[in-house]
Residue frames relative to the residue before (quaternion, step in Angstrom):
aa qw qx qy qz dx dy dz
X 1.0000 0.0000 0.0000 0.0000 0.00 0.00 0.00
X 0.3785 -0.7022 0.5116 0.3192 3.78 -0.64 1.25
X 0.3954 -0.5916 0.6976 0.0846 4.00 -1.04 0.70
X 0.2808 -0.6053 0.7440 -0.0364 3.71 -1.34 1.46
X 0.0406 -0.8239 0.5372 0.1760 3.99 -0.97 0.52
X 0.2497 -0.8192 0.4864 0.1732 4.01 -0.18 1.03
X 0.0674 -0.7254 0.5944 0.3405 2.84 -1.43 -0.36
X 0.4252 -0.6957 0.5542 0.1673 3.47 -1.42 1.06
X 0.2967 -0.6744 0.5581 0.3818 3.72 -1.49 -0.47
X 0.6871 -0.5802 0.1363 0.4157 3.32 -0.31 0.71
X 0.5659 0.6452 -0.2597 0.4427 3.36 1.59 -0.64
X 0.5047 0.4534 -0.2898 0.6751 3.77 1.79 -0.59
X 0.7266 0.3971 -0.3663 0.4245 3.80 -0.05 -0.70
X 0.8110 0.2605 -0.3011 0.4288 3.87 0.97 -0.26
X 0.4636 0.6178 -0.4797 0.4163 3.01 1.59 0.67
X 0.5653 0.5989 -0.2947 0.4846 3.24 1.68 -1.18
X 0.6011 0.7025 -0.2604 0.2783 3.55 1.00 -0.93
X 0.5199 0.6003 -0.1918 0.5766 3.16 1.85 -1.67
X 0.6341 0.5879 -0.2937 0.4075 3.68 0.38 -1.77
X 0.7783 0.4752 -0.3276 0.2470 3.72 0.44 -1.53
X 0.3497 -0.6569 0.5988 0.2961 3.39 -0.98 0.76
X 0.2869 -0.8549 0.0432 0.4300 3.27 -1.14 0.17
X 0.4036 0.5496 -0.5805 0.4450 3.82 1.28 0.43
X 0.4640 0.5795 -0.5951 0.3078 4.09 0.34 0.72
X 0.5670 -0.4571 0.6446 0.2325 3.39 -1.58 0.87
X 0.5105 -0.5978 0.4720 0.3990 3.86 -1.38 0.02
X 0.3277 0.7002 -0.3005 0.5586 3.03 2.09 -1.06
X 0.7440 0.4083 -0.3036 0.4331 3.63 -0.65 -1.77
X 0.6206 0.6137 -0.3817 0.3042 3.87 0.61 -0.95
X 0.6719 0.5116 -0.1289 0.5198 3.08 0.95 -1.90
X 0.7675 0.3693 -0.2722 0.4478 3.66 0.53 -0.61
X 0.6692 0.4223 -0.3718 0.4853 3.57 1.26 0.57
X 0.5409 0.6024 -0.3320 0.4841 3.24 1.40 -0.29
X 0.5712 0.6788 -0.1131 0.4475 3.23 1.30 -1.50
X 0.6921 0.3617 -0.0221 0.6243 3.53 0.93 -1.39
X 0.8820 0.0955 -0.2390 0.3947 3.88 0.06 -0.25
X 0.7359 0.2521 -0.2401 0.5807 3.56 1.30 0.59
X 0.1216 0.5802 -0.7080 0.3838 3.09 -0.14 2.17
X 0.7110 -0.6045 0.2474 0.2605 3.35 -1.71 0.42
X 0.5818 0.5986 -0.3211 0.4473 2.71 1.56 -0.62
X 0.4091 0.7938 -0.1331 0.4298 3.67 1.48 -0.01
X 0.6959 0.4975 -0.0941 0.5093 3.01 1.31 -1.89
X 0.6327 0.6398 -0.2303 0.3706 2.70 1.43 -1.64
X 0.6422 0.6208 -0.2331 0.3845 3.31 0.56 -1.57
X 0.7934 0.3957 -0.1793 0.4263 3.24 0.94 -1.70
X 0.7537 0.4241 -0.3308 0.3778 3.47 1.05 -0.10
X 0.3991 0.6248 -0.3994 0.5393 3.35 1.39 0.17
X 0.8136 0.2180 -0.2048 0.4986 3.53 0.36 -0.89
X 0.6540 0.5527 -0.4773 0.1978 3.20 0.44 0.13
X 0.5359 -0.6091 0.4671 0.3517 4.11 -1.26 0.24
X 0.6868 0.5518 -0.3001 0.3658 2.82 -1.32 0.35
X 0.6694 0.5256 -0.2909 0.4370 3.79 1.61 -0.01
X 0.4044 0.7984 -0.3669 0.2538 2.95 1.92 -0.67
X 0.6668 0.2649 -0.3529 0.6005 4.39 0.73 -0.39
X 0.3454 0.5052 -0.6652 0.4278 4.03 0.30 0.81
X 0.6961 -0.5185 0.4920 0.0676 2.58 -1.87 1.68
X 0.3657 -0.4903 0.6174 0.4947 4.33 -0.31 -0.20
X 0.7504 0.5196 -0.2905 0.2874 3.55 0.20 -1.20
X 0.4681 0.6027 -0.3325 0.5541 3.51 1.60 -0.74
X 0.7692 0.4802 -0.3009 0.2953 3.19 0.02 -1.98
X 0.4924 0.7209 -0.1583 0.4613 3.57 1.60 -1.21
X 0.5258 0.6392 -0.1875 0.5289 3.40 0.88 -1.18
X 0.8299 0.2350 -0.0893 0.4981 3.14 -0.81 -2.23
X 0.4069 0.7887 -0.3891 0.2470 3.84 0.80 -0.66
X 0.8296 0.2824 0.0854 0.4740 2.64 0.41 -2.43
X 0.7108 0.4434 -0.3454 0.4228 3.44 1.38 0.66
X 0.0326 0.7525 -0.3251 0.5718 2.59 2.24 0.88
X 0.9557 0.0578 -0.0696 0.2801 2.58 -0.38 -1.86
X 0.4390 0.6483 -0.4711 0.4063 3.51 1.18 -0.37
X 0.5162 0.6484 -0.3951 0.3964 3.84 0.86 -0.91
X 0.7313 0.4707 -0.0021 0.4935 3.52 0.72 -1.59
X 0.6115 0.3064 -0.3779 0.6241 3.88 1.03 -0.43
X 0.7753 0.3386 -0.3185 0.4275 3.88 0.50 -0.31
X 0.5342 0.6338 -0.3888 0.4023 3.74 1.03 -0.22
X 0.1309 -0.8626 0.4840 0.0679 4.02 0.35 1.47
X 0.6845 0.4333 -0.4234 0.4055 3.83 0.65 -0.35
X 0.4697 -0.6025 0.6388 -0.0913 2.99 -1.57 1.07
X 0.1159 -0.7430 0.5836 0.3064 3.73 -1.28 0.13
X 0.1249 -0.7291 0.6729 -0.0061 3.12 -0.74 0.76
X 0.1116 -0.7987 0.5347 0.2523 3.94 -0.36 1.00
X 0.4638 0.6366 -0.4986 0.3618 3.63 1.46 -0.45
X 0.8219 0.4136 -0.2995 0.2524 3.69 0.26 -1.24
């Protein structure tokens, strides 16, 4: 598999650091973060979750639609080809 090299600012590399399991690549990190926290995710996870049930409509509405704005403005995609 061909390998891309970035560069971070140190404040991303010790965030990534926290993130890193440890038999995880830094790669492997980014590609689990990447893969299990996207909006469509958030969404999922806040719909089913407990505990919202005395939220206002107007609240739910609220946290909703910052939901979704996250997800109309979030441009990266996975693409395993690229």
């Amino acid at each position: 598999m061909a390998s891309k090299t970035i560069s971070v600012t140190e404040k991303v590399y010790m965030l990534l650091k926290k993130m890193k399991l440890p038999s995880e690549s830094f790669g492997d990190t980014i590609e689990r973060l990447c893969l299990n926290f996207t909006a469509g995710n958030l969404i999922e996870w806040f719909d089913n979750s407990k505990g919202w049930e005395d939220m206002s409509q107007s609240e739910y509405n609220e946290y909703y639609s910052i939901i979704q704005n996250f997800q109309k403005n979030f441009k990266a995609e996975y693409n395993p080809g690229d």
